[in-house]
C-alpha positions as CSV (number, residue, x, y, z in Angstrom):
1,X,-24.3,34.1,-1.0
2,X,-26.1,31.1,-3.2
3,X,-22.9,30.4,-4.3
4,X,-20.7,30.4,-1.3
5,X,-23.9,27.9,0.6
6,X,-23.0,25.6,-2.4
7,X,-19.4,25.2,-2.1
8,X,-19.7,25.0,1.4
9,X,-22.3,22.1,1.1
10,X,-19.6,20.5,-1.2
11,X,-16.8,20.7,0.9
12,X,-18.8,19.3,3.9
13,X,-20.1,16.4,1.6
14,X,-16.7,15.7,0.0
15,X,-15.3,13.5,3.1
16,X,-18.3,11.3,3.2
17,X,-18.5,10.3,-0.6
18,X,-16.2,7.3,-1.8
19,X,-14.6,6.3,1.8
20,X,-12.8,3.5,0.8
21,X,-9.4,1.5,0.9
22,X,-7.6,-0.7,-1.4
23,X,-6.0,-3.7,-0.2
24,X,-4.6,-6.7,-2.1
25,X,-3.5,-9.8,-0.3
26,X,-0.1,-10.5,-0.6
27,X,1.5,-12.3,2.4
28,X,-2.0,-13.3,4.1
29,X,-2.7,-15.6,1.3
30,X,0.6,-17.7,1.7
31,X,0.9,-20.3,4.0
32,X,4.1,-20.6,5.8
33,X,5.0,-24.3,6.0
34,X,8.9,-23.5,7.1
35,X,10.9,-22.5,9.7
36,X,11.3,-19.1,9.1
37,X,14.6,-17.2,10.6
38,X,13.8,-13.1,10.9
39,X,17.3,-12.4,11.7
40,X,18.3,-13.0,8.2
41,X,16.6,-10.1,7.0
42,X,18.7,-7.6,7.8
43,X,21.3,-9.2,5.3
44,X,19.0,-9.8,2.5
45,X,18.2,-7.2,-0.2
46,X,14.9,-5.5,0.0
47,X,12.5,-4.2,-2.7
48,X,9.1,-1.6,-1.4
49,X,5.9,-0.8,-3.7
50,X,3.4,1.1,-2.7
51,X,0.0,2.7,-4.0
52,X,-1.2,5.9,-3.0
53,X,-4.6,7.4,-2.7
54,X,-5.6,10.6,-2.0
55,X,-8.6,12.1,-0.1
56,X,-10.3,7.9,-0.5
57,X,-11.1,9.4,-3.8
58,X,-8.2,9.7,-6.5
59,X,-5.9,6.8,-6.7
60,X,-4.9,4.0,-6.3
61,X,-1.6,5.1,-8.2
62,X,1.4,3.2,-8.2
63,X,1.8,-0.8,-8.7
64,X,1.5,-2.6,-5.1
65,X,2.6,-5.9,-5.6
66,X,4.7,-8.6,-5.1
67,X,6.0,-8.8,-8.4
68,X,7.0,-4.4,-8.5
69,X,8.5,-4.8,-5.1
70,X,11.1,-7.5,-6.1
71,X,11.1,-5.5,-9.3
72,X,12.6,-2.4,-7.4
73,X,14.8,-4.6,-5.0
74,X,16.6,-6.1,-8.0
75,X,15.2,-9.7,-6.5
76,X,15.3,-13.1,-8.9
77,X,14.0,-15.2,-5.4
78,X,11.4,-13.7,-2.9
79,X,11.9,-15.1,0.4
80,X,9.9,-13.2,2.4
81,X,7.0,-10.7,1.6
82,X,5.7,-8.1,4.4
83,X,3.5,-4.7,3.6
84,X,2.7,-1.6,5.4
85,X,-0.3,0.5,5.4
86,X,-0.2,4.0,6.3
87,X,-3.8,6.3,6.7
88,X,-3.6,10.5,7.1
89,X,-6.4,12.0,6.5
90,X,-5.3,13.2,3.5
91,X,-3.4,10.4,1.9
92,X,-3.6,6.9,2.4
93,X,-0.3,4.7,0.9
94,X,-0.3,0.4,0.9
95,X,2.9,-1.1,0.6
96,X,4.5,-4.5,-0.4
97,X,8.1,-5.2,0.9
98,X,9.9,-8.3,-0.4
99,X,13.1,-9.3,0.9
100,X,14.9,-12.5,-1.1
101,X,18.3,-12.5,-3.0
């Protein structure tokens, strides 16, 4: 019964400790001093990074930046650099998209 109260408290406790989220700027931080033309993105390549964490506790894993983005796109110029986040209540993922040639 001792037992069974403990893990009980524990799994009560567990959603409260270490409730955060990670969150690099990447597009906020650049000013936009150009006329920018959204319709060209659908011909441009595209590159997506993301970091996961699990339960606000176990992660980040997995490289969310501009630089791992154009990485996995197969980009030499960025052109234009969006993200995403996504929140379950399991899993949490942030993601940089980078569109260029």
């Amino acid at each position: 019964m001792r037992h069974l109260r403990r893990q009980l408290s524990l799994a009560l406790l567990l959603p409260t400790v270490a409730c955060s989220a990670v969150l690099t700027p990447t597009a906020t931080t650049y000013p936009v001093t150009s006329d920018l033309d959204f319709a060209e993105l659908a011909s441009m390549k595209r590159g997506e990074s993301c970091a996961k964490t699990i339960l606000y506790i176990f992660g980040p894993s997995g490289r969310a930046s501009v630089a791992a983005a154009a990485q996995a796109g197969g980009l030499r110029h960025v052109r234009y650099v969006d993200n995403r986040y996504d929140n379950n209540v399991l899993r949490q993922r942030y993601c940089v998209i980078a569109y260029g040639e």
